[in-house]
C-alpha positions as CSV (number, residue, x, y, z in Angstrom):
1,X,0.0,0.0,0.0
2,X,1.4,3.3,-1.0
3,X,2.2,5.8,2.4
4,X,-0.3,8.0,3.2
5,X,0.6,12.0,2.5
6,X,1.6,13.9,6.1
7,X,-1.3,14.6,7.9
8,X,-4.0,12.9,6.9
9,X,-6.5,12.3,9.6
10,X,-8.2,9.2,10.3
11,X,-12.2,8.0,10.4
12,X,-11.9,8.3,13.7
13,X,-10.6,11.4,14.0
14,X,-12.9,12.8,11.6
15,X,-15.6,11.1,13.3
16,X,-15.1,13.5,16.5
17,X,-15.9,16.9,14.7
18,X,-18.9,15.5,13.8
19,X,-22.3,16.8,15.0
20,X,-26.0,17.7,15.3
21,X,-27.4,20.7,15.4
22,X,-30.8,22.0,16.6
23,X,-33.0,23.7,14.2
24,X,-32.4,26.8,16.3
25,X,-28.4,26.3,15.2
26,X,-29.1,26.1,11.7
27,X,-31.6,29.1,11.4
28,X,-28.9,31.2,13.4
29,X,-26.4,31.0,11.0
30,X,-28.7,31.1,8.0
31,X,-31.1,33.5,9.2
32,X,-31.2,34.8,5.3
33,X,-33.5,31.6,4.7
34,X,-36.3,33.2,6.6
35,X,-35.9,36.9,5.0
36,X,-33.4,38.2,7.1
37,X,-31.3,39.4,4.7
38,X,-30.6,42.8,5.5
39,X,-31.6,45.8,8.2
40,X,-34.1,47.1,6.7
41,X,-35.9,43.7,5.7
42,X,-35.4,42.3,9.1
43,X,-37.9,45.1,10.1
44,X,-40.1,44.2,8.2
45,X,-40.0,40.5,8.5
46,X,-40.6,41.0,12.3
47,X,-43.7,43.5,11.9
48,X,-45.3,41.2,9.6
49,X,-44.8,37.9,11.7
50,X,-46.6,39.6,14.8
51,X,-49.7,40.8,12.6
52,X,-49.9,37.8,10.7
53,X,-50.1,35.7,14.1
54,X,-52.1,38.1,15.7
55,X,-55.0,38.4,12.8
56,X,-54.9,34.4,12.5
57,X,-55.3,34.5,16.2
58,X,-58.6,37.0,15.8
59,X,-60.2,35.3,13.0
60,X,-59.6,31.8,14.5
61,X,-61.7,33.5,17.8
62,X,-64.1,35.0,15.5
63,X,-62.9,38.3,16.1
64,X,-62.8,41.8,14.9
65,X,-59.5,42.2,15.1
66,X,-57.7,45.6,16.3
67,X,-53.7,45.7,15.6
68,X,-51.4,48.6,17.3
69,X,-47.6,48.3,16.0
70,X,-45.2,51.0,17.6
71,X,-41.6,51.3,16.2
72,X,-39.4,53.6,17.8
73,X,-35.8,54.4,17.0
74,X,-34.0,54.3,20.8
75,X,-30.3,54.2,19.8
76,X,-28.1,54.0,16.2
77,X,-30.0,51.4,13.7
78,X,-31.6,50.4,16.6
79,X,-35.7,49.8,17.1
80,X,-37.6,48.8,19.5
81,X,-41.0,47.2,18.0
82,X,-44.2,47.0,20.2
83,X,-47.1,44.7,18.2
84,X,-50.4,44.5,20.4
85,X,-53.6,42.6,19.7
86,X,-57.2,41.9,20.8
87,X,-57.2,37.9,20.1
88,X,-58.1,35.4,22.5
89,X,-54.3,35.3,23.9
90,X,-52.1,32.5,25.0
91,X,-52.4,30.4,27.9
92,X,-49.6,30.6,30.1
93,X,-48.3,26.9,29.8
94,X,-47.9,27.8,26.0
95,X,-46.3,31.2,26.2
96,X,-42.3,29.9,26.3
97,X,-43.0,27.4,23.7
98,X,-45.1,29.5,20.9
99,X,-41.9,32.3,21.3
100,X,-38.7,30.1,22.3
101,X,-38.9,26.9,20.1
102,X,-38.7,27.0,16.5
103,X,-40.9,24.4,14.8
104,X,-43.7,24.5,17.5
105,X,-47.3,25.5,16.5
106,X,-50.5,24.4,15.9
107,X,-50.3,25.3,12.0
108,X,-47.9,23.2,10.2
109,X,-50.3,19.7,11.2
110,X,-53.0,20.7,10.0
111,X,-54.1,21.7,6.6
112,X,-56.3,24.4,6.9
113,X,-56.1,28.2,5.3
114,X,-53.7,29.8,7.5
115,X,-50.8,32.6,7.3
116,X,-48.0,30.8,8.7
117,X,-47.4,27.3,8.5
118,X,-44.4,26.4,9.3
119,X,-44.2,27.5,13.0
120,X,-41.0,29.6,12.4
121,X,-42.4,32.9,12.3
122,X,-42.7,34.3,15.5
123,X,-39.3,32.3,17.1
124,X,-37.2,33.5,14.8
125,X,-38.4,37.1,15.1
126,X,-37.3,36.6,18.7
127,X,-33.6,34.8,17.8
128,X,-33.4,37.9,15.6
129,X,-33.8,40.2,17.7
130,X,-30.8,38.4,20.6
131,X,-28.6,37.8,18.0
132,X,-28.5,41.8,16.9
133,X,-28.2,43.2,20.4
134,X,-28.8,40.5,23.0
135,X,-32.1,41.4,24.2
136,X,-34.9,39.5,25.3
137,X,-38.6,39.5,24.3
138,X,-41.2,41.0,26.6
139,X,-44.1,39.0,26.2
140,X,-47.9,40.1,28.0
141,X,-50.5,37.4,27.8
142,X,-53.9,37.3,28.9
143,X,-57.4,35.1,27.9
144,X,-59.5,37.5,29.2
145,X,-59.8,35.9,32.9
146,X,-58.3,39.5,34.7
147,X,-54.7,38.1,34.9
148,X,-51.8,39.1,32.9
149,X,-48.7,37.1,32.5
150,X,-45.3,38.7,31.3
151,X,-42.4,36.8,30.8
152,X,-38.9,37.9,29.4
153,X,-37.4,35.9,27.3
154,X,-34.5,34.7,24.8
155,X,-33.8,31.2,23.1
156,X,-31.3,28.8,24.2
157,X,-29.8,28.1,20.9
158,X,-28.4,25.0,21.4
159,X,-31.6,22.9,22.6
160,X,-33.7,25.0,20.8
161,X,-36.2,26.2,24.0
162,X,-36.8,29.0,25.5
163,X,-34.4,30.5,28.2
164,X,-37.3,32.2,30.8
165,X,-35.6,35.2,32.2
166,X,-38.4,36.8,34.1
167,X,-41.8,35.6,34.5
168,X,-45.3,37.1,36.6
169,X,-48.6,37.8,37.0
170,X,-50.4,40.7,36.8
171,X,-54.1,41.1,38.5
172,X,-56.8,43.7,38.2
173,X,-56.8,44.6,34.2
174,X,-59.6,43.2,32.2
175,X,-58.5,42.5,29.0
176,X,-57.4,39.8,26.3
177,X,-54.8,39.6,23.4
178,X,-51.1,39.1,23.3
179,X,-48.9,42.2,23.4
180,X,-44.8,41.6,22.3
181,X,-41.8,44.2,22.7
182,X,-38.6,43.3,20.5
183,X,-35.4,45.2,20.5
184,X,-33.5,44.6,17.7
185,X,-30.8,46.1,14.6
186,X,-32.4,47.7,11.8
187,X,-32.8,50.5,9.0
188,X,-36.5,52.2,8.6
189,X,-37.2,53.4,5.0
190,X,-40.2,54.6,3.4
191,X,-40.6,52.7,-0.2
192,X,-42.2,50.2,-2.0
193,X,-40.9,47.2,0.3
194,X,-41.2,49.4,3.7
195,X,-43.2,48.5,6.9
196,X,-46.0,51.0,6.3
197,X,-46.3,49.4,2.6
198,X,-46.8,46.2,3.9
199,X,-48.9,47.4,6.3
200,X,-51.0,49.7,4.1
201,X,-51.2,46.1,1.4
202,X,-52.4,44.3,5.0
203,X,-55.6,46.8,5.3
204,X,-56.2,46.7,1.6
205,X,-56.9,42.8,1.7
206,X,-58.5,42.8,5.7
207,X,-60.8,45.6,5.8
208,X,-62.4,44.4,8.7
209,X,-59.6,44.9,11.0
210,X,-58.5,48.3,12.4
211,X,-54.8,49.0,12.0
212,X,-52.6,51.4,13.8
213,X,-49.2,51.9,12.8
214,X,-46.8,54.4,15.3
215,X,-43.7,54.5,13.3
216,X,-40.5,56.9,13.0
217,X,-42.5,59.7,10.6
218,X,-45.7,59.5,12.5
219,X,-49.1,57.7,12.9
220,X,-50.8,56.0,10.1
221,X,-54.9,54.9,11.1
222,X,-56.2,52.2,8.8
223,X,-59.7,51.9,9.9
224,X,-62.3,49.0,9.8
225,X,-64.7,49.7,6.8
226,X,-66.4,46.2,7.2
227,X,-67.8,44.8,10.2
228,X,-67.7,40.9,8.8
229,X,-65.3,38.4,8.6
230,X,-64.7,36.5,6.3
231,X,-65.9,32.8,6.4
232,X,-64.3,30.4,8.6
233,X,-62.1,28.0,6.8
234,X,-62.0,24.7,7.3
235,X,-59.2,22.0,8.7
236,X,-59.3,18.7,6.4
237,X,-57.4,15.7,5.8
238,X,-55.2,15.7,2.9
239,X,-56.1,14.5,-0.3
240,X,-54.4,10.6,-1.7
241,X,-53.2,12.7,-5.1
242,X,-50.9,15.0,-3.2
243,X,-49.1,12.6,-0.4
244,X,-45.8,10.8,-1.9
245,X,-44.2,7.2,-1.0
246,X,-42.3,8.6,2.4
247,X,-45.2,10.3,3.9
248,X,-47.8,7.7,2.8
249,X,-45.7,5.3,5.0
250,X,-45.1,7.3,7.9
251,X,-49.1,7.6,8.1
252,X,-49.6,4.2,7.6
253,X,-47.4,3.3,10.6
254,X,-48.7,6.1,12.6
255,X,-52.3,5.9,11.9
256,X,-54.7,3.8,14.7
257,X,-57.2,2.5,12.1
258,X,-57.6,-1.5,12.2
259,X,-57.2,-2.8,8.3
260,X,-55.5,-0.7,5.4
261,X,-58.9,0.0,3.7
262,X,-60.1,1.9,7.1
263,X,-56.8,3.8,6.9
264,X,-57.6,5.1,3.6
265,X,-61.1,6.3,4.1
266,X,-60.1,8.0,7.5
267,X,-56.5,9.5,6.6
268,X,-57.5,10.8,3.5
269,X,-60.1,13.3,2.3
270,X,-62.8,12.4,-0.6
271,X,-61.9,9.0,-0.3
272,X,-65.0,6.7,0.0
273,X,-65.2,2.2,0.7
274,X,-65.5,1.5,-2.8
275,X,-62.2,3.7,-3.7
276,X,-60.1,2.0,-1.1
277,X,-61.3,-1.7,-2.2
278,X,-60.2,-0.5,-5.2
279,X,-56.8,0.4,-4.5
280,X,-56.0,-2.5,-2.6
281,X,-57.4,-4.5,-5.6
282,X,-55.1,-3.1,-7.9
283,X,-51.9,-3.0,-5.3
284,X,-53.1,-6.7,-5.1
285,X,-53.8,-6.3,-1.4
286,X,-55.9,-7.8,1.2
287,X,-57.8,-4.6,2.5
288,X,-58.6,-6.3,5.7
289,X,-55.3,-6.8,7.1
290,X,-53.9,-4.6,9.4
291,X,-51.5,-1.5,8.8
292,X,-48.6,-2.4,10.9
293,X,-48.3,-6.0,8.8
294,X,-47.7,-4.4,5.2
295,X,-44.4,-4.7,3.8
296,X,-42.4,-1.9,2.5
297,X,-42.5,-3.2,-1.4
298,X,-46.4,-3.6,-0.6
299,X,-46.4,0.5,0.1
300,X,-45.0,1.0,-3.2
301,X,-47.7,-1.0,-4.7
302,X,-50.2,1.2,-3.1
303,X,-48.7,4.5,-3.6
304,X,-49.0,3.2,-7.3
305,X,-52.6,1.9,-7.2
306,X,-53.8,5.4,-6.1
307,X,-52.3,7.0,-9.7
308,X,-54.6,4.5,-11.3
309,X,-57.8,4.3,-10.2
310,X,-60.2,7.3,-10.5
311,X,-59.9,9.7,-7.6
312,X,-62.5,12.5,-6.5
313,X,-61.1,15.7,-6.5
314,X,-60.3,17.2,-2.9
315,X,-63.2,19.3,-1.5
316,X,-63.1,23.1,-2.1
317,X,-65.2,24.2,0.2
318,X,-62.7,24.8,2.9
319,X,-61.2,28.0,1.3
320,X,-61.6,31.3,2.8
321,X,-61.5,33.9,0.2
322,X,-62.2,37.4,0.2
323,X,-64.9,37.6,-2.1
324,X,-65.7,40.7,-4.1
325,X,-67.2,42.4,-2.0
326,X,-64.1,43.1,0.9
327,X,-61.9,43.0,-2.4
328,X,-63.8,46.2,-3.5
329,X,-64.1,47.3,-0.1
330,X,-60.1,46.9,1.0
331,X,-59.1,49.0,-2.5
332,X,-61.8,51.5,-2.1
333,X,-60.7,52.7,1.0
334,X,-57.3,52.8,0.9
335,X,-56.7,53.6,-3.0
336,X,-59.8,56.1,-4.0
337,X,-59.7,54.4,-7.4
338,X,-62.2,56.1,-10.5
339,X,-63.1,52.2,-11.1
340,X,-63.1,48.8,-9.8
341,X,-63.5,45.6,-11.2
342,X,-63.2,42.2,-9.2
343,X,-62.9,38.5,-10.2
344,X,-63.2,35.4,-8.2
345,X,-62.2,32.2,-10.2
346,X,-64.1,29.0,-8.9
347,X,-61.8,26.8,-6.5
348,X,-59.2,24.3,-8.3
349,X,-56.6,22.2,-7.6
350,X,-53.1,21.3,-7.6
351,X,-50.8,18.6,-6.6
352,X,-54.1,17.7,-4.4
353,X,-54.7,20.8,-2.6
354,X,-57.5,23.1,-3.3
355,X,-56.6,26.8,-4.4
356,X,-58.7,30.0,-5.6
357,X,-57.6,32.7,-7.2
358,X,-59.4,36.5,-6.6
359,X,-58.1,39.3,-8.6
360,X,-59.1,43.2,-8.5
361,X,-58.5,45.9,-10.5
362,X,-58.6,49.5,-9.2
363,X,-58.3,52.5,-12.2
364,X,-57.6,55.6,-12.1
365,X,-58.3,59.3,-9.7
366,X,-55.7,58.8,-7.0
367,X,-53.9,55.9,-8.8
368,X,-51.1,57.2,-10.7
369,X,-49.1,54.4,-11.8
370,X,-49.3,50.5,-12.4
371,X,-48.8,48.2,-9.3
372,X,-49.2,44.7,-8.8
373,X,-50.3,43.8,-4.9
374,X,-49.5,40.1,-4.4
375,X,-51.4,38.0,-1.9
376,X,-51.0,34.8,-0.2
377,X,-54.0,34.1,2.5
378,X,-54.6,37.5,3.5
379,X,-50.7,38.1,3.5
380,X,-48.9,41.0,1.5
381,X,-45.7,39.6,-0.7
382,X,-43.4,42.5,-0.9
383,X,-40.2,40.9,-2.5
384,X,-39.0,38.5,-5.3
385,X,-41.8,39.5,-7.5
386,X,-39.7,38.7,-10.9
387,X,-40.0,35.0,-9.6
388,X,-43.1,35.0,-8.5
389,X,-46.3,33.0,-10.5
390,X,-48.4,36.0,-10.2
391,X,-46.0,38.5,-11.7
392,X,-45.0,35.8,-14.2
393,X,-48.8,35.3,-15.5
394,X,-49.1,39.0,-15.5
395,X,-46.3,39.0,-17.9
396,X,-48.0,36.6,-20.5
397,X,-51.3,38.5,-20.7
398,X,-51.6,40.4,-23.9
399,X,-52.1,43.6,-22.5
400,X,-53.0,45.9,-25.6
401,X,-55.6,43.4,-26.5
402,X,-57.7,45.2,-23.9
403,X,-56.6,48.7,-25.2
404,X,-53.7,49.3,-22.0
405,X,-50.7,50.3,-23.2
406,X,-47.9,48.1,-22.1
407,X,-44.7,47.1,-22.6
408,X,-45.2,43.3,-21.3
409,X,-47.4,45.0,-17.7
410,X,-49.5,47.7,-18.3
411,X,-48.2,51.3,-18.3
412,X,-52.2,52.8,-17.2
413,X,-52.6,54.3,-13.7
414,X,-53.9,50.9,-12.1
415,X,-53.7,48.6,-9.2
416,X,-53.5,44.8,-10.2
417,X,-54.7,42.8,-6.7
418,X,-54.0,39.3,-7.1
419,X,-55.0,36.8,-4.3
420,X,-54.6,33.3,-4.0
421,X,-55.6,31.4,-0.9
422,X,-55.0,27.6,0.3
423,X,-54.3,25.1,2.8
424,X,-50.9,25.1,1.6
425,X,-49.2,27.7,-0.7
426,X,-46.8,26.6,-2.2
427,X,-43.6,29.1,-1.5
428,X,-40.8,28.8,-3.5
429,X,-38.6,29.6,0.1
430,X,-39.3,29.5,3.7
431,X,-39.1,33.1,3.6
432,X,-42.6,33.0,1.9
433,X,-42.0,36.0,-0.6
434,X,-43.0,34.4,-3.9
435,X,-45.4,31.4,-5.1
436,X,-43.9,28.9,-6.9
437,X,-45.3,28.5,-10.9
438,X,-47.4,26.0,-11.2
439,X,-49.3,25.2,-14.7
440,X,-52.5,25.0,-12.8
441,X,-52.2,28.0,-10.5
442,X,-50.6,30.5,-13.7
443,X,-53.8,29.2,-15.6
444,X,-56.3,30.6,-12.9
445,X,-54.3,33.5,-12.4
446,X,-54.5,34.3,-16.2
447,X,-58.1,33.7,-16.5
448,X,-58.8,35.8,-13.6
449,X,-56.8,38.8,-15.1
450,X,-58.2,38.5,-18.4
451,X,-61.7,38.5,-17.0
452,X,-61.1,41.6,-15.1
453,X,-59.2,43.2,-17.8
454,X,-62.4,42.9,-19.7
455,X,-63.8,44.6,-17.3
456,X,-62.0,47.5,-17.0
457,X,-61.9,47.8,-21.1
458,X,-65.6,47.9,-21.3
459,X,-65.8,50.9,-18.5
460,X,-63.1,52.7,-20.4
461,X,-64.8,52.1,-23.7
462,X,-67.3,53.9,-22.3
463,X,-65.4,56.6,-20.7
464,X,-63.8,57.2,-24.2
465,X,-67.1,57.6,-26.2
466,X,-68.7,59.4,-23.7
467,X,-65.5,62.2,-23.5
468,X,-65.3,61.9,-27.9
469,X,-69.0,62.6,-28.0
470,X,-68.7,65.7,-25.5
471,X,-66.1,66.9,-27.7
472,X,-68.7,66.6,-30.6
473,X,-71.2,68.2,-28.4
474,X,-69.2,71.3,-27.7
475,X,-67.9,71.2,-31.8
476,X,-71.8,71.1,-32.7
477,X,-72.6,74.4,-29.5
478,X,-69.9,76.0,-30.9
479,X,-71.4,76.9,-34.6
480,X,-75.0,75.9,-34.0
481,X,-76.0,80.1,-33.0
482,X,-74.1,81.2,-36.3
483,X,-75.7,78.5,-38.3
484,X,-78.8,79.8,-36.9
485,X,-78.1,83.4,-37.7
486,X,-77.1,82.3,-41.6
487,X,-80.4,80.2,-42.1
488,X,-82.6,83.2,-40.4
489,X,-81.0,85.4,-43.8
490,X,-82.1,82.8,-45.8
491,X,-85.0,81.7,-44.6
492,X,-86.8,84.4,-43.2
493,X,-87.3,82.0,-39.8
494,X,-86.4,82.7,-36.4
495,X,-83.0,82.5,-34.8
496,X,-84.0,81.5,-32.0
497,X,-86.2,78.5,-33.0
498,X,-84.1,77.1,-35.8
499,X,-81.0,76.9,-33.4
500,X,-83.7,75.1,-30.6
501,X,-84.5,72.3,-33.5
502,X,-80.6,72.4,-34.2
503,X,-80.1,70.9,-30.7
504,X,-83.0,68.4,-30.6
505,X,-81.1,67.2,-33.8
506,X,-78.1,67.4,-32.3
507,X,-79.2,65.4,-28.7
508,X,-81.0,62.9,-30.4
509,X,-78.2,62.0,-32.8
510,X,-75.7,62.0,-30.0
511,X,-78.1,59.5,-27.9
512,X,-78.2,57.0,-31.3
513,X,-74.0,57.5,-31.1
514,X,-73.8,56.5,-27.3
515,X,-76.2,53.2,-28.0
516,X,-74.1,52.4,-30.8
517,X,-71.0,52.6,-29.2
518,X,-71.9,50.8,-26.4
519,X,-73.1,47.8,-28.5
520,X,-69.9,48.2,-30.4
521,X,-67.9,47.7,-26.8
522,X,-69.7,44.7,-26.4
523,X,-69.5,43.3,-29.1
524,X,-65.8,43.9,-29.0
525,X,-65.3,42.3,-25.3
526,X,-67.6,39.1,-26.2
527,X,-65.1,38.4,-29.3
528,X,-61.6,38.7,-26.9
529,X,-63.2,36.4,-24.2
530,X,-64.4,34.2,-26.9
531,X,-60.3,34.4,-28.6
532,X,-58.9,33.8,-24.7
533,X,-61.6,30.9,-24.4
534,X,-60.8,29.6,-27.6
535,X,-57.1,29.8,-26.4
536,X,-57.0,28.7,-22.8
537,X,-58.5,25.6,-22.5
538,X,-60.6,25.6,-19.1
C-alpha cells in the first residue's frame, strides 16, 4: 500500500468533529432563509410575523381584530418594535414554547387556510432580535380571565427552548390579546418594500380589522370599513393525489385505524369504501389486514394503485376567500380608485390541494401608476416579484388586447390585486416572498386577469365615447347660434327657433351614437373572451 501523505486524519478522528445541530443552530447561521437578509428587511419580516399571528389569532376567535404596531428608534439602527392585539391570547403553559422553540405551533399539522405554517415565524423574530443586540422579548398574555402574564425571554440556541428570564402575573386589568416588545438592529425606509407598505397592502386585503401603525415619521390609522369576517375556513385531511411514497408510510405506521382499507377512508379526504377496495385490488392487497403488517415493497404498490384508479377531487369548500365584496371594499378605502372591477375564479386544484384565485383591479383618480399587490392568505408579498407566479402570469397577458398600453405590464394608472388562498401555498422559500409557478395555479391566475381586464376595457370604452361625443357636443354648440343666424338670412325663420330644432337634432343624434357605441364595446369584449376561451382551455 502506498504511504499515506503527512497529515492525513483518520475516520476516527474525523468522526469526533462530527455533530448535530438544533433547528435553532441552523436558522442562526442562516437567518437569510427566513428573509433576514438585511436591516431594513429584518424590520419588516418581524412587523409582519406579529400581525400575521395576531390576525390568525382573531379570525380563528371570530374576532374583529384591532392591531397597534409601535416602532421607535432608541439608539443607532436600533428599534424597539411594540405589536399589540385583541385575540383570545395565549395560555400561560404555551407562552415559552409558541416564542422560544422554533418548529412548535398548531399550523404546520393541519391543513387548513392559514398565514404561517411552518411554526418559524414568530421564534425567529425573537432569535433575531438576541442575535443583533442580545435582548430578550417582553411577552404580555392574557385570555381574558383578569390576569396578565409577562415573561422575558430569549432562546437557548443549542436545545432550541426557551431560556425564561423573568416571568409574573399581573391582576386587576380586564383585557385579552397578546402584546410583544422586540429590541432589535435595523434600518427604517419609506418605499415600495417598507413597513408602512406592507402594512397599508395588510388593510387593503383585511378591511375588517383596524390598523394602527406608530412608526418613525408619525401615525398612520387604517380603519375597519367592514364589520364581517370572512368565512371560517375549514381543517381537512389531505387529499391521496398530493401525499408521496415517504409520507404515505409514515401515516400508515402512525395511523390507529384496524385494516388498510379503514386507513384510507379515515387519513385521506374524498376517499370513499369502494375507492379504497379499489386500491388494494389493484396493489393486489388484502384490504382487511392490518396497517402495521404491510411490507415496505407492498407500500410502493399502493402508492402506485392510487395513480390508477379514478380519484375524487379534494373538497373546495374549505377555502376562505375574500370575495368581491371586501376586495372592492379593501381598495376603495385605501386607494380612491375612478373604477373597480373584481374577479373570483371558482376553487381548483393542484398537486391535491385546493386553491382559488381573486383578482381586482382598481383604475384611475388617486392611482397614478401601475402596481401589482400580491397575496398569499390574507398576507402581502413584498419581494421577489420577478420569480413570482403571479408576476410571471401578468407578464403573458396580452395587455394591448384590452386597449392598456404596455410594454409586457400595463403602463395605465392601475392597481393589479391578485390573491390566492389555500391550505398550503406553495412558497418557492421559507421566507414565503414568492409562489412557486405551477401550470395550474398561472392558468387561474391568467383567466382571472383576463376576465377583469375585460372589465375595466368595457368601462373605459365607455369613458372614451362618452368624452369623444362631449367633444362633438361642444364642436356642434360652438357653430349651431351662427348657423342659426345664416339660415334666419335665408329663410326668413327665427333665430331662436331654428338653433332650438338644431339641438334636438343634435341630442338625439348624439343619444343614437352613445347606443351604438356601447353595443360596439360589447361586441368587442364578447369576441376577446371568446379568442382567450378559444385559447385557454378551461
Amino acid at each position: 500500500m502506498a504511504d499515506q501523505v503527512a497529515g492525513v486524519k483518520s475516520a476516527e478522528e474525523l468522526a469526533k468533529t462530527q455533530k448535530g445541530v438544533s433547528v435553532s443552530e441552523f436558522f442562526e447561521k442562516n437567518r437569510h432563509l427566513l428573509g433576514y437578509d438585511n436591516k431594513i428587511k429584518a424590520l419588516l419580516i418581524i412587523v409582519k410575523e406579529g400581525v400575521d399571528n395576531a390576525l390568525d389569532a382573531c379570525e380563528e376567535a371570530r374576532i374583529l381584530p384591532d392591531i397597534y404596531v409601535k416602532m421607535e428608534e432608541v439608539g443607532t439602527e436600533k428599534y424597539k418594535i411594540v405589536i399589540r392585539d385583541n385575540g383570545p391570547g395565549i395560555v400561560k403553559q404555551n407562552i415559552p414554547k409558541v416564542f422560544g422553540s422554533l418548529l412548535y405551533g398548531s399550523k404546520f399539522h393541519r391543513l387548513r387556510q392559514n398565514r404561517g405554517a411552518q411554526g418559524l415565524g414568530i421564534s425567529c423574530a425573537v432569535m433575531y432580535s438576541q442575535l443583533t443586540t442580545g435582548e430578550p422579548v417582553e411577552i404580555l398574555s392574557s385570555v381574558g380571565d383578569g390576569k396578565t402574564h409577562r415573561y422575558k425571554m430569549k432562546i437557548d440556541v443549542k436545545n432550541n427552548i426557551a431560556q425564561v428570564l423573568e416571568e409574573e402575573t399581573l391582576t386587576g386589568k380586564e383585557w385579552h390579546g397578546v402584546q410583544i416588545t422586540f429590541v432589535c438592529e435595523g434600518v427604517y425606509r419609506e418605499h415600495k418594500q417598507s413597513v408602512l407598505e406592507y402594512i397599508k397592502q395588510t388593510a387593503i386585503a383585511n378591511p375588517f380589522s383596524n390598523i394602527v401603525f406608530e412608526g418613525p415619521t408619525g401615525r398612520f390609522d387604517f380603519k375597519r370599513t367592514v364589520n364581517e369576517l370572512p368565512k371560517e375556513p375549514k381543517e381537512i385531511p389531505p387529499h391521496i393525489e398530493g401525499v408521496e411514497y415517504g409520507v404515505f408510510e409514515r401515516m400508515l405506521r402512525a395511523t390507529s385505524a384496524r385494516s388498510v382499507a379503514s386507513f384510507l377512508t379515515t387519513e385521506f379526504s374524498r376517499l370513499g369504501k369502494t375507492t379504497a377496495d379499489e386500491i388494494c385490488k389493484v396493489a393486489g392487497i388484502d384490504g382487511k389486514i392490518s396497517p402495521r403488517r404491510v411490507e415496505d415493497k407492498d407500500i410502493g404498490k399502493l402508492v402506485q394503485a392510487t395513480k390508477q384508479v379514478k380519484l375524487i377531487a379534494p373538497p373546495t369548500d374549505v377555502l376562505s376567500p375574500l370575495g368581491d365584496k371586501l376586495i372592492e371594499e379593501g381598495l376603495k378605502k385605501e386607494l380612491n380608485p375612478e373604477f373597480i372591477a373584481t374577479v373570483s375564479r371558482s376553487p381548483a386544484v393542484y398537486r391535491g390541494f385546493p386553491f382559488q384565485v381573486e383578482v381586482g383591479i382598481a383604475y384611475g383618480q388617486s392611482i397614478t401608476e401601475f402596481k401589482i399587490i400580491r397575496l398569499a392568505n390574507r398576507v402581502p408579498l413584498l419581494y421577489q416579484q420577478g420569480d413570482c407566479a403571479i408576476t410571471k402570469s401578468s407578464m403573458e397577458i396580452d395587455w394591448k388586447r384590452y386597449k392598456f398600453q404596455s410594454d409586457k405590464l400595463p403602463t395605465e394608472p392601475m392597481v393589479l390585486f391578485v390573491h390566492i388562498c389555500s391550505v398550503w401555498v406553495p412558497f418557492t422559500s421559507e421566507s414565503k416572498e414568492a409562489i412557486a409557478s405551477y401550470p395550474e395555479i398561472m392558468k387561474e391566475i391568467k383567466l382571472a386577469i383576463q376576465e377583469a381586464a375585460r372589465k375595466v376595457s368595457l368601462y373605459l370604452s365607455g369613458i372614451r365615447k362618452a368624452e369623444y361625443q362631449a367633444e362633438r357636443m361642444k364642436t356642434f354648440e360652438k357653430y349651431a347660434e351662427e348657423t342659426a343666424k345664416a339660415l334666419e338670412d335665408l329663410t326668413g325663420e327665427n333665430a331662436k327657433k331654428i338653433k332650438q330644432l338644431i339641438d334636438k337634432v343634435v341630442s338625439e343624434r348624439s343619444g343614437e351614437f352613445q347606443d351604438m357605441g356601447e353595443e360596439d364595446a360589447e361586441e368587442k369584449t364578447k369576441k376577446t373572451k371568446d379568442d382567450e376561451d378559444g385559447g385557454e382551455d378551461e
